[in-house]
N, CA, C and O atoms as a GROMACS GRO file, in nm:
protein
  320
    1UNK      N    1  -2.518   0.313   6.672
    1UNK     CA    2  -2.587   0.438   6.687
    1UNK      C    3  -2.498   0.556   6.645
    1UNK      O    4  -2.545   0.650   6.582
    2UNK      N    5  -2.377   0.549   6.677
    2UNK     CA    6  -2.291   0.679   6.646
    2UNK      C    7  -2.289   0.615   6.465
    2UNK      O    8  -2.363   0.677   6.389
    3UNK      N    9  -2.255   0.566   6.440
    3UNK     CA   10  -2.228   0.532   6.299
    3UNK      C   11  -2.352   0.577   6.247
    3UNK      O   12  -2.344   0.614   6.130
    4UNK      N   13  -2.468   0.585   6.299
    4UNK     CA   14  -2.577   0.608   6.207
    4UNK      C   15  -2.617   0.801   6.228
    4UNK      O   16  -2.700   0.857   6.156
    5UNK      N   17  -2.563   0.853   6.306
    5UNK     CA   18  -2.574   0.969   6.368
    5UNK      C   19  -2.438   1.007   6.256
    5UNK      O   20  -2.450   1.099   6.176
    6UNK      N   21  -2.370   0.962   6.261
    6UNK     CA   22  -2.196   1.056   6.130
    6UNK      C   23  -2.275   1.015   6.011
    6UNK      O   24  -2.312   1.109   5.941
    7UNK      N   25  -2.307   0.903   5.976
    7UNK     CA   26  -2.400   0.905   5.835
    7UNK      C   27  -2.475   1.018   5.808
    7UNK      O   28  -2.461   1.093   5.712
    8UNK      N   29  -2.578   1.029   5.926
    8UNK     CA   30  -2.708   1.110   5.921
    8UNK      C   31  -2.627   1.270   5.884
    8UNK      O   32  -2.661   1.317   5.776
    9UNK      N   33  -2.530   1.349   5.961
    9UNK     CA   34  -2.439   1.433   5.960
    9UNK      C   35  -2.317   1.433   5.811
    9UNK      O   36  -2.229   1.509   5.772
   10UNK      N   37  -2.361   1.337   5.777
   10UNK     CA   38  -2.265   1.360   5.663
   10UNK      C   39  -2.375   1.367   5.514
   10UNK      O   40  -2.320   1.406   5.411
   11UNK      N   41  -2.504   1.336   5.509
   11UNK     CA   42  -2.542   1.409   5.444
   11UNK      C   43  -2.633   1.412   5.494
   11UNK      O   44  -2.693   1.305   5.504
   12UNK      N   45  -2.685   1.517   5.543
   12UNK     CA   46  -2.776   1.626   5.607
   12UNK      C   47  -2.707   1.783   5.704
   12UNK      O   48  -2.614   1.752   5.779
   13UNK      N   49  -2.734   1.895   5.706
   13UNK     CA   50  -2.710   1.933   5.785
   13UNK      C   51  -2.577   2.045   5.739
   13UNK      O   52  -2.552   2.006   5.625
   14UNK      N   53  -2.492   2.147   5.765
   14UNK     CA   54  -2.438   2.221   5.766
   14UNK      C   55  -2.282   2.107   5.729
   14UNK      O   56  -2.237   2.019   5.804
   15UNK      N   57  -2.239   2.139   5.620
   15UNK     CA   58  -2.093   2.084   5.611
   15UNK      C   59  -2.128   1.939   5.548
   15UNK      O   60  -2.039   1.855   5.562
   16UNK      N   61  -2.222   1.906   5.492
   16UNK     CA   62  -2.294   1.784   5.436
   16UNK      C   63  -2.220   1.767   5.269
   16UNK      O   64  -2.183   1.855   5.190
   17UNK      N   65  -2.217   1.653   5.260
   17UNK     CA   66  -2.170   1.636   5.154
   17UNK      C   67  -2.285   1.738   4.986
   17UNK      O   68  -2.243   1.802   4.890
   18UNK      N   69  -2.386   1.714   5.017
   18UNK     CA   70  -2.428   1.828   4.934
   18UNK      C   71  -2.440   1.958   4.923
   18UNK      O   72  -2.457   2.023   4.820
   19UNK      N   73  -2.425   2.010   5.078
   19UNK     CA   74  -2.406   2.146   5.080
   19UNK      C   75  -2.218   2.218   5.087
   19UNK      O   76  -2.170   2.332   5.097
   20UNK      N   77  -2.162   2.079   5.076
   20UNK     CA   78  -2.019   2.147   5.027
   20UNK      C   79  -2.007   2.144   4.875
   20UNK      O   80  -1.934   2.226   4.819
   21UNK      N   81  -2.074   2.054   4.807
   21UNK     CA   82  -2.093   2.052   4.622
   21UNK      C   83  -2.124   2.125   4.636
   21UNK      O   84  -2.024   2.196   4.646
   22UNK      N   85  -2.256   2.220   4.658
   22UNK     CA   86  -2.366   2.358   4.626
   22UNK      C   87  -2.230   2.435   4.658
   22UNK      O   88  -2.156   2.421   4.561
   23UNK      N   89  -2.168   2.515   4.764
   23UNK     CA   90  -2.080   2.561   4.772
   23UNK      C   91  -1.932   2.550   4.674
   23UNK      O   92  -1.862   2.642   4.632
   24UNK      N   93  -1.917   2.417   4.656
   24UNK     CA   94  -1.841   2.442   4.548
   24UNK      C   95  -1.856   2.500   4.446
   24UNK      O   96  -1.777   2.580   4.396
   25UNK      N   97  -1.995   2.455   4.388
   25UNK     CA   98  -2.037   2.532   4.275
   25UNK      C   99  -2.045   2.682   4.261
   25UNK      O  100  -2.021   2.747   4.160
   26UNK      N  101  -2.085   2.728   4.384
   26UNK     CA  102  -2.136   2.844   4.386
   26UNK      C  103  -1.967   2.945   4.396
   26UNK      O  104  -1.940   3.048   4.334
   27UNK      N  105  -1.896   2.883   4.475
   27UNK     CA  106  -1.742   2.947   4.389
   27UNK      C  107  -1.671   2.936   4.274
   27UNK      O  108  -1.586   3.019   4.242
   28UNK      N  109  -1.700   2.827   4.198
   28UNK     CA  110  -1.687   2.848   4.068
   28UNK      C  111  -1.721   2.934   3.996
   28UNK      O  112  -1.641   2.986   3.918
   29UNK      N  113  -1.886   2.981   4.003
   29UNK     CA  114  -1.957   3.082   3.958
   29UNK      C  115  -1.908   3.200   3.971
   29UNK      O  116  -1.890   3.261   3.866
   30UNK      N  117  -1.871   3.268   4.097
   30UNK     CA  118  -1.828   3.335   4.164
   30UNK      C  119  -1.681   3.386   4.099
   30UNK      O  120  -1.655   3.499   4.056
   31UNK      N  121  -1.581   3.251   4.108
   31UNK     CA  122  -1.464   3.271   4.054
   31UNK      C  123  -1.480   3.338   3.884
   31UNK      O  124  -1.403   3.427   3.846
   32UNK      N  125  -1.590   3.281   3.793
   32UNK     CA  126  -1.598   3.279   3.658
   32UNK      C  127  -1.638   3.421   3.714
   32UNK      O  128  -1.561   3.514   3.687
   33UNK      N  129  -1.741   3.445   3.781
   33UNK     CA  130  -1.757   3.644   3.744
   33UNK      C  131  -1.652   3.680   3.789
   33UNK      O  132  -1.632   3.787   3.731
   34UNK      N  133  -1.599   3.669   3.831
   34UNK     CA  134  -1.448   3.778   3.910
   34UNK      C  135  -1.349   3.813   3.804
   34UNK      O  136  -1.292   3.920   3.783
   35UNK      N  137  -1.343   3.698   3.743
   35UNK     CA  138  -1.246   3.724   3.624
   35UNK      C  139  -1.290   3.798   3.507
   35UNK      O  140  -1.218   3.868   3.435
   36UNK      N  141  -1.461   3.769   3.490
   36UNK     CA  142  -1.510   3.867   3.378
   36UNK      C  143  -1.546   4.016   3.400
   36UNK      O  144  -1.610   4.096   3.332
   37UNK      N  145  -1.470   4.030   3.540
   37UNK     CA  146  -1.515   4.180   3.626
   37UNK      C  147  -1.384   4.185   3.624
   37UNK      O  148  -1.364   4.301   3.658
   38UNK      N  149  -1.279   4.136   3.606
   38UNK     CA  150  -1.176   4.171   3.658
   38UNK      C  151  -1.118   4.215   3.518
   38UNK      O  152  -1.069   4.328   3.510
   39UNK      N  153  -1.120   4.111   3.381
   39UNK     CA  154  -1.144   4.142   3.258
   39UNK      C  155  -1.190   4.328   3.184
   39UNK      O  156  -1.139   4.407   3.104
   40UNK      N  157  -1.304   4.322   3.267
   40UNK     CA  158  -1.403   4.466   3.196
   40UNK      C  159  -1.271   4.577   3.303
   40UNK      O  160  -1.231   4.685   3.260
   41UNK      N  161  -1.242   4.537   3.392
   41UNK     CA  162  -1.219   4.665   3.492
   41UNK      C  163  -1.042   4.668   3.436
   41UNK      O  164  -1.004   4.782   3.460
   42UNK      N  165  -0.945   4.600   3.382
   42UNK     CA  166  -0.800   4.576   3.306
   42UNK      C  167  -0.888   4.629   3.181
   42UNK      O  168  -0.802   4.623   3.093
   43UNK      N  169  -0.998   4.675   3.121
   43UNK     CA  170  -0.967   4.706   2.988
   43UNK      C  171  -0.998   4.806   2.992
   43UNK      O  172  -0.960   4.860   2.888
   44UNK      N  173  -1.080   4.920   3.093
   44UNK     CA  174  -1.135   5.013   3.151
   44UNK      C  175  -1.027   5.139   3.209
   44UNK      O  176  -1.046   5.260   3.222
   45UNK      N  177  -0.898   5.050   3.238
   45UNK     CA  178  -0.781   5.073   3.331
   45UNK      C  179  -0.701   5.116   3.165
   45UNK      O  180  -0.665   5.231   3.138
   46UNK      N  181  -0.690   5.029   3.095
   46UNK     CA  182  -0.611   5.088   2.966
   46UNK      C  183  -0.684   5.156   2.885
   46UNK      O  184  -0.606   5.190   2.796
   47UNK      N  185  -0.797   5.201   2.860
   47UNK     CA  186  -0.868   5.314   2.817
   47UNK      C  187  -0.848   5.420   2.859
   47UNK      O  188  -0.853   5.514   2.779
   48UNK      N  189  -0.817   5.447   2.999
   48UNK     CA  190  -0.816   5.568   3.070
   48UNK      C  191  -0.695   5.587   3.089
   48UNK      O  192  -0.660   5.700   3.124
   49UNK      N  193  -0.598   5.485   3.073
   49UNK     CA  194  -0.432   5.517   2.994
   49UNK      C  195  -0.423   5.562   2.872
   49UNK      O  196  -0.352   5.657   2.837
   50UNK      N  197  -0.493   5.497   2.805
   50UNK     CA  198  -0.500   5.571   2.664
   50UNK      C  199  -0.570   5.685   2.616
   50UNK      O  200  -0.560   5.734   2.503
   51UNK      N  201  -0.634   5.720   2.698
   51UNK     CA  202  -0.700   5.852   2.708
   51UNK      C  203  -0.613   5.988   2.811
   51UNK      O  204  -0.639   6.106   2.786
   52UNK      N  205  -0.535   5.961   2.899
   52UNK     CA  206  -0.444   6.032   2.974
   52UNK      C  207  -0.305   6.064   2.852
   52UNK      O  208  -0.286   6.179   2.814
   53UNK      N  209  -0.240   5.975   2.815
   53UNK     CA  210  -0.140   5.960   2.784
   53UNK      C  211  -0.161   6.054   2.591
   53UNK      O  212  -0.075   6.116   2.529
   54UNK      N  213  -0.336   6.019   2.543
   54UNK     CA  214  -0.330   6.089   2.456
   54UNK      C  215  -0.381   6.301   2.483
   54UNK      O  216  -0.380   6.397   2.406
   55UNK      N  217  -0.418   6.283   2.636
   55UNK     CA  218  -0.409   6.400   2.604
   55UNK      C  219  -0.288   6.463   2.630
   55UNK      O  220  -0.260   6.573   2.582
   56UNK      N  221  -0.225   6.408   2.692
   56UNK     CA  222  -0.072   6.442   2.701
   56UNK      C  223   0.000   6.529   2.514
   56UNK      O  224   0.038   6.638   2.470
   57UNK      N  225  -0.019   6.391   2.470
   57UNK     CA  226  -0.006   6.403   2.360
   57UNK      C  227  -0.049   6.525   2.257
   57UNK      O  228   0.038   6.580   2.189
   58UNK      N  229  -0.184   6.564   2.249
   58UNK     CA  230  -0.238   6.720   2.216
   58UNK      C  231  -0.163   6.780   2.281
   58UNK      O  232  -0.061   6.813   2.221
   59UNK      N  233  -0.172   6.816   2.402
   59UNK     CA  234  -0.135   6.933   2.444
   59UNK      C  235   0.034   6.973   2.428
   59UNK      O  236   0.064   7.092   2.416
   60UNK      N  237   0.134   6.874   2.428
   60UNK     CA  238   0.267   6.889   2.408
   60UNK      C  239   0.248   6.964   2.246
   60UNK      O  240   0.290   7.073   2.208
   61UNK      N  241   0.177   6.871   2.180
   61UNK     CA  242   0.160   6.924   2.009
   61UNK      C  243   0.100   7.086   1.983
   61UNK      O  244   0.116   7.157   1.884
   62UNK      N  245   0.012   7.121   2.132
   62UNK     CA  246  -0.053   7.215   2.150
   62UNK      C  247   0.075   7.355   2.182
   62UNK      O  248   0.064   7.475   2.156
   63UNK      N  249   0.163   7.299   2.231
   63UNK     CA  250   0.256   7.356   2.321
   63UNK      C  251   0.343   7.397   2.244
   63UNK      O  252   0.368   7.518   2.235
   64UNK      N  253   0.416   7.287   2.161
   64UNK     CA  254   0.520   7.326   2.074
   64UNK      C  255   0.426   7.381   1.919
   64UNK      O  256   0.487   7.461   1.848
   65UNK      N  257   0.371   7.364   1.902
   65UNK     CA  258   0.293   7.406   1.768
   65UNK      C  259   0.272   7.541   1.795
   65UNK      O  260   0.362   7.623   1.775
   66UNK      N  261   0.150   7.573   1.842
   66UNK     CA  262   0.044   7.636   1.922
   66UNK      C  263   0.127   7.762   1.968
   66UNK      O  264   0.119   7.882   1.938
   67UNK      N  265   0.207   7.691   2.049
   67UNK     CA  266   0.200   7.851   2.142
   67UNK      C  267   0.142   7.843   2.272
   67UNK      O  268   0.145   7.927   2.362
   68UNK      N  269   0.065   7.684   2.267
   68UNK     CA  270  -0.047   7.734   2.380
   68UNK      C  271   0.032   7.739   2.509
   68UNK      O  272   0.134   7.674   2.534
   69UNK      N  273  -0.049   7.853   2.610
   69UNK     CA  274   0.026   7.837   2.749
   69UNK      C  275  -0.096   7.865   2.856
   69UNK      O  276  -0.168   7.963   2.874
   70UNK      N  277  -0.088   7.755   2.912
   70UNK     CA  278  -0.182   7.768   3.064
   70UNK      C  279  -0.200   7.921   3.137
   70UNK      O  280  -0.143   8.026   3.108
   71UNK      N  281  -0.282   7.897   3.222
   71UNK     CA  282  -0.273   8.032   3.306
   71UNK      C  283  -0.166   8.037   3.434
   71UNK      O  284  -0.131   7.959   3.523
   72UNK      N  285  -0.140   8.149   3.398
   72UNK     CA  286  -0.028   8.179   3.502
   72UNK      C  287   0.106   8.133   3.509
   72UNK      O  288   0.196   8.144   3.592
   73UNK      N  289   0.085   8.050   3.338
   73UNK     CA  290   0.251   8.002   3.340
   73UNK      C  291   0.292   8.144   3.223
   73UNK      O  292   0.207   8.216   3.172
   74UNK      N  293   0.427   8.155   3.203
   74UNK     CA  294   0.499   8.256   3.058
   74UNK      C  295   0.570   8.161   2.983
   74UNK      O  296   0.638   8.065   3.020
   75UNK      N  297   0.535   8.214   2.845
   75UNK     CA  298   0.617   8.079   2.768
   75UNK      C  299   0.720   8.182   2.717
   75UNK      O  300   0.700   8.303   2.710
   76UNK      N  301   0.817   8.128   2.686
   76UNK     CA  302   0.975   8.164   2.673
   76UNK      C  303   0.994   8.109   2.586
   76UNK      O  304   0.980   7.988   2.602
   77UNK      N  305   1.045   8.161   2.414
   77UNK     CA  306   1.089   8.093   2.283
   77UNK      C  307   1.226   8.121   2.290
   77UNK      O  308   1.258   8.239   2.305
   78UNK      N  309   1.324   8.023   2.280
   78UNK     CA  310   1.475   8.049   2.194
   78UNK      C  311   1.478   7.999   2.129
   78UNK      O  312   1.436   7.884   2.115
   79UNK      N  313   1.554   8.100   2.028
   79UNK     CA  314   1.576   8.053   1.894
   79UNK      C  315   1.737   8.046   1.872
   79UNK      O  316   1.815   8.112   1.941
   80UNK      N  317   1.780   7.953   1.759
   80UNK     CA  318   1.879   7.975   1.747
   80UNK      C  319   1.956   8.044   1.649
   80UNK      O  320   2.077   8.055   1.663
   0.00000   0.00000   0.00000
Protein backbone atom coordinates (compact mmCIF):
# COMPACT_ATOMS: atom_id res chain seq x y z
CA UNK A 1 0.00 0.00 0.00
CA UNK A 2 2.69 2.61 0.81
CA UNK A 3 4.58 1.55 -2.33
CA UNK A 4 1.54 2.18 -4.33
CA UNK A 5 0.70 5.60 -2.54
CA UNK A 6 4.96 6.94 -3.41
CA UNK A 7 4.18 5.63 -6.98
CA UNK A 8 0.81 7.39 -7.08
CA UNK A 9 2.90 10.71 -5.54
CA UNK A 10 5.60 10.41 -7.78
CA UNK A 11 3.68 10.95 -10.74
CA UNK A 12 0.75 12.79 -9.86
CA UNK A 13 0.49 15.69 -7.73
CA UNK A 14 2.84 18.74 -6.75
CA UNK A 15 6.72 17.75 -7.14
CA UNK A 16 5.69 14.83 -9.69
CA UNK A 17 7.94 13.72 -12.02
CA UNK A 18 6.08 15.70 -14.81
CA UNK A 19 5.51 18.73 -13.13
CA UNK A 20 9.31 19.02 -12.30
CA UNK A 21 10.06 18.46 -16.42
CA UNK A 22 7.20 21.32 -17.08
CA UNK A 23 9.22 23.36 -14.58
CA UNK A 24 12.32 22.56 -15.95
CA UNK A 25 11.31 23.61 -19.11
CA UNK A 26 9.72 26.53 -18.17
CA UNK A 27 13.31 27.79 -16.71
CA UNK A 28 14.99 27.17 -19.60
CA UNK A 29 12.61 29.44 -21.38
CA UNK A 30 12.90 31.82 -18.82
CA UNK A 31 16.74 31.52 -18.65
CA UNK A 32 16.80 31.93 -22.82
CA UNK A 33 14.68 35.36 -22.27
CA UNK A 34 16.91 36.71 -19.56
CA UNK A 35 19.81 36.59 -21.59
CA UNK A 36 18.02 38.11 -24.70
CA UNK A 37 16.86 40.95 -22.15
CA UNK A 38 19.94 41.04 -20.69
CA UNK A 39 21.61 41.18 -24.36
CA UNK A 40 19.08 44.31 -25.57
CA UNK A 41 19.64 46.09 -22.02
CA UNK A 42 24.27 45.65 -22.40
CA UNK A 43 23.65 47.17 -25.85
CA UNK A 44 21.24 49.95 -24.66
CA UNK A 45 23.91 50.57 -21.72
CA UNK A 46 26.71 51.20 -24.55
CA UNK A 47 24.59 53.44 -26.64
CA UNK A 48 24.00 55.73 -23.90
CA UNK A 49 27.90 55.54 -23.34
CA UNK A 50 28.31 56.37 -26.63
CA UNK A 51 26.04 58.99 -26.68
CA UNK A 52 27.38 60.66 -23.18
CA UNK A 53 30.94 60.33 -23.97
CA UNK A 54 30.13 61.84 -27.59
CA UNK A 55 28.61 64.72 -26.24
CA UNK A 56 31.40 65.25 -24.15
CA UNK A 57 33.21 65.25 -27.14
CA UNK A 58 31.22 68.40 -29.05
CA UNK A 59 31.22 70.34 -26.40
CA UNK A 60 35.15 70.19 -25.39
CA UNK A 61 35.46 70.88 -29.46
CA UNK A 62 32.72 73.49 -28.66
CA UNK A 63 34.91 74.91 -25.89
CA UNK A 64 38.25 75.03 -27.32
CA UNK A 65 37.06 75.99 -30.90
CA UNK A 66 34.00 77.97 -30.14
CA UNK A 67 34.53 79.97 -27.38
CA UNK A 68 31.52 78.41 -26.08
CA UNK A 69 30.88 79.10 -22.30
CA UNK A 70 27.94 77.97 -20.11
CA UNK A 71 26.02 80.28 -17.96
CA UNK A 72 27.53 81.69 -15.17
CA UNK A 73 30.85 80.27 -15.87
CA UNK A 74 33.89 83.23 -17.47
CA UNK A 75 36.13 81.84 -19.91
CA UNK A 76 39.73 83.01 -19.52
CA UNK A 77 42.17 82.77 -22.83
CA UNK A 78 46.13 82.66 -22.38
CA UNK A 79 48.08 83.07 -24.84
CA UNK A 80 51.48 82.63 -25.24
Amino acid sequence: MLLGLFHAQLWRGRGSIPDVHEMQQRLGEQLANNKLRQAANDQLASEIKDLQEGLEMVEEKARSELGMVKPNEMFVQFTD
